[in-house]
C-alpha positions in Angstrom: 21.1 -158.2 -2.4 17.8 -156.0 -3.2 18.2 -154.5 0.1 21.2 -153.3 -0.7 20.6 -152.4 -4.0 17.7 -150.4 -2.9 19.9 -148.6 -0.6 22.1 -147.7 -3.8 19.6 -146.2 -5.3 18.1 -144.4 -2.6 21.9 -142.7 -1.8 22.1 -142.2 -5.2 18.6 -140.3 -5.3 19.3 -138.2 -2.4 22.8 -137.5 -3.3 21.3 -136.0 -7.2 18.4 -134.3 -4.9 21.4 -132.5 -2.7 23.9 -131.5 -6.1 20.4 -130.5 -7.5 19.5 -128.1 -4.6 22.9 -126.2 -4.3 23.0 -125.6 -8.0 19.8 -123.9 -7.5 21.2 -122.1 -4.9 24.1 -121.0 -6.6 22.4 -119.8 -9.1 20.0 -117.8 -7.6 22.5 -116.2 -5.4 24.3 -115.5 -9.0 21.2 -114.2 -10.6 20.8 -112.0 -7.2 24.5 -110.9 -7.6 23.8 -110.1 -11.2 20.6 -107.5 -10.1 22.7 -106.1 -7.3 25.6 -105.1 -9.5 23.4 -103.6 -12.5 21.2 -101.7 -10.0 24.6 -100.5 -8.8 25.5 -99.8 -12.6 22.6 -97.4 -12.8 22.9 -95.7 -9.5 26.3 -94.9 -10.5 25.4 -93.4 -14.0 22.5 -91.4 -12.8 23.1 -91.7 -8.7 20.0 -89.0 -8.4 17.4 -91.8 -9.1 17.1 -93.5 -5.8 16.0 -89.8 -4.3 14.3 -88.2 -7.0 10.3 -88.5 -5.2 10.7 -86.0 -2.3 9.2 -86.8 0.6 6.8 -83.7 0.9 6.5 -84.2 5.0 9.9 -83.3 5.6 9.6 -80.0 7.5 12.1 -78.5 5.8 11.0 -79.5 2.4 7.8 -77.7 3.7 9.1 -74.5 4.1 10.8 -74.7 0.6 7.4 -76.1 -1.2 5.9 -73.0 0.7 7.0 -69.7 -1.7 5.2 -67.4 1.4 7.8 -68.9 3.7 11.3 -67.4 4.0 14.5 -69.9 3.9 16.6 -68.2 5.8 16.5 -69.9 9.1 17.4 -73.4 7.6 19.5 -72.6 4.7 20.7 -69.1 5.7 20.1 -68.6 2.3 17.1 -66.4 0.6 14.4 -68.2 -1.7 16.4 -65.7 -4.7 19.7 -67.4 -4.1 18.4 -71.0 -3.4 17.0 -70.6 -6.8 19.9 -69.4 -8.5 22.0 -72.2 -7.0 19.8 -74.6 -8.3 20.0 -72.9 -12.1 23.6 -72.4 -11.9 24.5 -76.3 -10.8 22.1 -77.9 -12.8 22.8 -80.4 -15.2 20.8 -81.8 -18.4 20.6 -85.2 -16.8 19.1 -83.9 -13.4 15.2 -84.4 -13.3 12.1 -84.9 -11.4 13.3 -83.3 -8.0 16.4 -85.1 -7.5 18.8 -81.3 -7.9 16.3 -79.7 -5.7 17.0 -81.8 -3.0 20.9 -82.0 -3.4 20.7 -78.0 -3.5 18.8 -78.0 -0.4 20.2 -81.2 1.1 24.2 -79.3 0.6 22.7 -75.8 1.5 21.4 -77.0 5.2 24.5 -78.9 5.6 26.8 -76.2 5.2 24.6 -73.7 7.6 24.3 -76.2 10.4 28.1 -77.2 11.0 28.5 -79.8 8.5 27.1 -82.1 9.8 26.1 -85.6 7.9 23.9 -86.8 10.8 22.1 -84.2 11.5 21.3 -83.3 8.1 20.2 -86.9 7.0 17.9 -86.8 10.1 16.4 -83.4 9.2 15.9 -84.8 5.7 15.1 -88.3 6.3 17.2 -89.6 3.8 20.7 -92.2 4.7 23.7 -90.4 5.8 25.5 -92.3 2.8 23.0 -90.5 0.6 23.9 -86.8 2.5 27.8 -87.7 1.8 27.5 -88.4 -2.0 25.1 -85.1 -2.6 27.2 -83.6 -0.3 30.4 -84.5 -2.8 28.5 -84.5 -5.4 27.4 -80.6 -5.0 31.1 -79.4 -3.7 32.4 -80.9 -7.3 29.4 -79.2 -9.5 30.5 -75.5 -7.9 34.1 -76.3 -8.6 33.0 -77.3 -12.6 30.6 -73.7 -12.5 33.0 -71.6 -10.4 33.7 -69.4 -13.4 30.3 -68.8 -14.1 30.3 -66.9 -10.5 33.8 -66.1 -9.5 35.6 -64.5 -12.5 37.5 -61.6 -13.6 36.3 -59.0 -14.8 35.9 -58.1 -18.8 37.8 -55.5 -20.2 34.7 -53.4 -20.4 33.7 -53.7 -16.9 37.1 -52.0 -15.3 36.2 -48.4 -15.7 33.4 -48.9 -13.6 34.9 -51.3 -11.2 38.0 -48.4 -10.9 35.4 -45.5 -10.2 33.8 -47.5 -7.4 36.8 -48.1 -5.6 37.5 -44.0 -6.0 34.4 -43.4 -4.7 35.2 -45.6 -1.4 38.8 -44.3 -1.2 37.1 -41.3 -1.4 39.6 -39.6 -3.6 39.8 -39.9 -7.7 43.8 -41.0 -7.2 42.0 -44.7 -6.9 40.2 -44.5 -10.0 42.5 -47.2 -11.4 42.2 -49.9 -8.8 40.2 -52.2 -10.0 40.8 -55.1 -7.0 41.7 -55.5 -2.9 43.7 -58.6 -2.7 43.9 -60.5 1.2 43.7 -63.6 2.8 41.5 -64.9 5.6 42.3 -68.3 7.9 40.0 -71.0 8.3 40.0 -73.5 10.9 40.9 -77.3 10.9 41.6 -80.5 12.0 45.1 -81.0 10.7 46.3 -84.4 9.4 48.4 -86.0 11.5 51.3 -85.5 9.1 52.7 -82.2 8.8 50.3 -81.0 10.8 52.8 -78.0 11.8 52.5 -76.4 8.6 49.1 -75.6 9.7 49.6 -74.1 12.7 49.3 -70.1 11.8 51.1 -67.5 14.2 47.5 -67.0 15.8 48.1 -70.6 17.0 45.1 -72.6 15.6 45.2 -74.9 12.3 44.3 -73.2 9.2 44.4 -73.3 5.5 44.1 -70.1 4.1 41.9 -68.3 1.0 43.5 -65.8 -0.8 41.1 -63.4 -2.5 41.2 -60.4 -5.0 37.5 -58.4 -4.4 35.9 -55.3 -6.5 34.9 -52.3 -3.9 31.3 -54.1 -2.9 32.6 -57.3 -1.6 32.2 -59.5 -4.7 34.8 -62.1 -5.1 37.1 -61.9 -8.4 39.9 -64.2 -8.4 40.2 -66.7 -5.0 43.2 -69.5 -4.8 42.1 -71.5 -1.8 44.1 -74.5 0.0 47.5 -73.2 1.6 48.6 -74.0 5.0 48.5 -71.6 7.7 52.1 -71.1 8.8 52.6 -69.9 4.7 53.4 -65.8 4.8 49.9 -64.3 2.5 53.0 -63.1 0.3 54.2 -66.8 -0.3 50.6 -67.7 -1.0 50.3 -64.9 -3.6 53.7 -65.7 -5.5 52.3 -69.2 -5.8 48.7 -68.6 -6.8 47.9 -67.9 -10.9 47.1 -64.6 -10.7 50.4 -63.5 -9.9 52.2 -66.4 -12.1 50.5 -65.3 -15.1 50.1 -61.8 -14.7 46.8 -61.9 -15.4 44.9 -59.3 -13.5 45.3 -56.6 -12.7 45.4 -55.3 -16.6 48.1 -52.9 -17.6 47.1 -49.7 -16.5 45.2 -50.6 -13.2 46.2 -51.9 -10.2 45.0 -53.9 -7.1 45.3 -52.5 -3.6 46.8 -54.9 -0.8 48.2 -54.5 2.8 51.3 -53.9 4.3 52.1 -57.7 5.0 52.3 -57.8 0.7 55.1 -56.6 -1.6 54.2 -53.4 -3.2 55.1 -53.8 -7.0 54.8 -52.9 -10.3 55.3 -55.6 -12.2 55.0 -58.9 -12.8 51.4 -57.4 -11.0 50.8 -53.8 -9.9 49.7 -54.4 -6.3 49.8 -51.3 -4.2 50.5 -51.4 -0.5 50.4 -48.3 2.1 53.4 -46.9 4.0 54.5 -48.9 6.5 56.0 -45.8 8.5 54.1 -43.0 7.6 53.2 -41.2 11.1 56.0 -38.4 9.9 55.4 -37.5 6.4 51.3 -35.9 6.2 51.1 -37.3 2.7 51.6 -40.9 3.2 49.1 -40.6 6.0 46.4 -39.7 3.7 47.3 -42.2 1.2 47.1 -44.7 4.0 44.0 -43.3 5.1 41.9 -43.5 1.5 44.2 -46.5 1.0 42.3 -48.5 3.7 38.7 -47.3 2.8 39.3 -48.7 -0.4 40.6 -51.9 0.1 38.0 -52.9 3.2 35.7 -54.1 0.4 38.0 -57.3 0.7 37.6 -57.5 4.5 33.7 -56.8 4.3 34.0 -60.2 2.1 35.7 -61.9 4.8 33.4 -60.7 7.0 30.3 -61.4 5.1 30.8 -65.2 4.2 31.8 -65.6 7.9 29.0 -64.8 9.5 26.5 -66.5 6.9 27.9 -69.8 7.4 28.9 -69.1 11.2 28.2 -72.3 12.4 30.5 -73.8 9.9 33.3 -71.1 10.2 33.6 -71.1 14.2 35.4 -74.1 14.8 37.8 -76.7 12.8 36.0 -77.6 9.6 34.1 -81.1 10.4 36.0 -82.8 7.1 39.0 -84.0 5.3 42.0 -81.7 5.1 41.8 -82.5 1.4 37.5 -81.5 1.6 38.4 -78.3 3.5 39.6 -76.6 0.7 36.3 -77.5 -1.7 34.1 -76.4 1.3 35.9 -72.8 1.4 35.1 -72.9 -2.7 31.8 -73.7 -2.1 31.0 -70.9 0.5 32.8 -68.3 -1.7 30.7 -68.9 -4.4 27.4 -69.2 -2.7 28.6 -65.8 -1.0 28.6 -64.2 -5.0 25.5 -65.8 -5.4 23.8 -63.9 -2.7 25.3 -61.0 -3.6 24.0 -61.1 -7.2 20.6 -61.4 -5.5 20.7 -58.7 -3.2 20.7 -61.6 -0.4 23.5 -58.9 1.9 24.4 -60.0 5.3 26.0 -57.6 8.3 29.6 -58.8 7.9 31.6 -59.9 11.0 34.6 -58.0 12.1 37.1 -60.7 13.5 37.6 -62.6 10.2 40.3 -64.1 11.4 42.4 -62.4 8.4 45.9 -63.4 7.2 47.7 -61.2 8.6 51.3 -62.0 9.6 53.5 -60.9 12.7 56.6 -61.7 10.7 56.9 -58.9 7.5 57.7 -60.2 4.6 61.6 -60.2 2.9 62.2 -56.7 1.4 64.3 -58.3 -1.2 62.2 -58.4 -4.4 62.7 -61.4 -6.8 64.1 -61.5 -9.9 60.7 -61.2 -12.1 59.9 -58.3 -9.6 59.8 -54.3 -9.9 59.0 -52.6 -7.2 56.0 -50.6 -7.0 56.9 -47.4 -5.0 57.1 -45.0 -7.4 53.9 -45.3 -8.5 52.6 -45.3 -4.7 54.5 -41.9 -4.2 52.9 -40.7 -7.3 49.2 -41.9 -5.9 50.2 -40.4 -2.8 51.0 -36.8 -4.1 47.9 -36.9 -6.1 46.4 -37.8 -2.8 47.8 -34.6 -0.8 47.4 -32.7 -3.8 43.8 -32.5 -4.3 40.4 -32.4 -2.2 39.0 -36.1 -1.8 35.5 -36.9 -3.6 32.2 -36.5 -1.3 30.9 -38.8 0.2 27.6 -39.8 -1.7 24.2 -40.4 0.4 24.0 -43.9 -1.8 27.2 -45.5 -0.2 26.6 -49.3 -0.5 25.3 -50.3 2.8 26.8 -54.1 3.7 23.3 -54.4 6.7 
């Protein structure tokens, strides 16, 4: 009777000592749950935290720390428009070093291919940290892209105009005050639709569409359709055109041949498609195209910068490709606010269509040829403007 009694208590003990040890278990793994999630709470409200002590034995970080050494080779950006970036993007809530490194964490990844890997190596950081900074940066440029890529104010048009006469070489231009074209960029199409990417030079694109003053600055860009779209589809569609809101009365912008050559809702000014009989048209043409290869020099420019990006399919999301090309436009402003110039490249892979667009204009549309044949007579009319020793040099 003890015996068993004993035997009782003794479950009895052991069975309180078990129920006793899992609660204690359960709550610590609750109290451990409860530190994950609000150290997850604060990384999400200020996510620059866990990064914000560099690690000043990074190489590259180095050469950045260094102001006698030059950025170009890992950025392919100057120390003058590294710094700029970083003013531009920055925020109230960044400190310590934290922007710094997503500047220069997002710059090297866009010069070396895109590349999370390879740029989390480089910077011995996680690649999870490279993706957020990463995304993190592409959606600060989209928030400041007006602070870099923005029309111009009303006072700034004259001088815009008289550049774009001095590259046409003749004072008929000295009221164009934009080139508008598009350029193709490669990609790795979704698996949906993916024919609407296919452009007629046969590789997956999307395409930017972008309106440039005479030196190769951007204006106005509308980034995201797909390749197979005709450049005048893109530029029906894009809000430029839909709300007539540049070029002012009074000016126009000069595109190609594959464009609509109008008056209104836009004044966009094309050359002659067949001109080899009539001597006047072949001037216009001939001014016509100095002028607008500011827009092409762009192209050109921005390529070649961010070449190992640009030479093959974007390394991304369809729906990231588009917030890449953003990016790279604006950095390519950047630079050129800073005198950071780059020799353009010449195949840049333009939009240019085998199939001509429909010559019926819409129903919004005037056409634009009078004013063409009026440009065109001023053209023939009257000896071009020299050429000046201080033509802006693209090297």
């Amino acid at each position: 009777m003890v015996k068993n009694t004993m035997e009782k208590v003794a479950f009895a003990l052991f069975l309180f000592q078990y129920l006793n040890k899992t609660r204690m278990r359960s709550l610590a793994r609750l109290r451990k749950r409860r530190r994950f999630l609000e150290l997850l709470h604060a990384n999400q409200a200020n996510p620059s935290v866990s990064y914000a002590k560099l690690n000043r034995n990074v190489p590259v970080l180095q050469v950045y720390f260094d102001p006698e050494q030059d950025l170009w080779m890992h950025y392919r950006l100057r120390r003058r428009s590294v710094n700029e970036l970083m003013q531009v993007t920055h925020q109230e809530k960044d400190h310590g070093w934290a922007h710094h490194l997503e500047v220069l964490v997002f710059a090297y990844w866009l010069a070396h291919g895109l590349s999370y890997r390879a740029t989390a190596q480089t910077f011995s950081v996680p690649k999870s940290t490279v993706y957020r900074i990463v995304h993190k940066m592409a959606q600060q440029i989209k928030k400041n892209l007006r602070k870099v890529v923005s029309l111009p104010d009303p006072e700034e048009l004259d001088a815009i105009a008289g550049r774009f006469a001095h590259v046409g070489r003749h004072s008929a231009f000295g009221k164009a005050v934009g080139a508008v074209d598009g350029c193709h960029f490669r990609i790795k199409p979704p698996k949906q639709n993916e024919a609407y990417y296919l452009n007629h030079m046969q590789f997956h694109s999307i395409q930017m569409q972008a309106i440039c003053d005479s030196q190769g600055k951007f204006l106005d860009i509308f980034v995201g359709y797909p390749g197979s779209v005709h450049v005048s589809t893109v530029l029906r569609n894009s809000p430029v055109y839909q709300n007539a809101s540049y070029p002012p009365p009074g000016y126009f912008i000069l595109g190609e041949e594959e464009y609509p050559c109008l008056e209104t809702p836009i004044c966009l000014i094309t050359p002659y498609k067949m001109a080899s009989e009539v001597r006047a048209e072949q001037k216009f043409n001939e001014s016509h195209s100095l002028a607008h290869s500011g827009v092409l020099q762009a192209f050109g420019m921005m390529r070649a910068r961010w070449r190992l990006t640009f030479s093959k399919p974007l390394e991304v999301s369809t729906a990231f490709c588009s917030d890449v090309i953003t990016a790279c436009a604006f950095l390519h402003n950047v630079c050129l606010m800073n005198g950071d110039f780059l020799r353009p490249e010449h195949d840049c892979e333009r939009a240019r269509n085998l199939v001509p667009p429909p010559e019926r204009l819409q129903a919004q549309e005037s056409s634009g040829s009078h004013v063409r044949d009026r440009l065109a007579a001023d053209v023939h009319a009257t000896l071009p403007l020299p050429v000046h020793l201080e033509d802006h040099d693209y090297c």
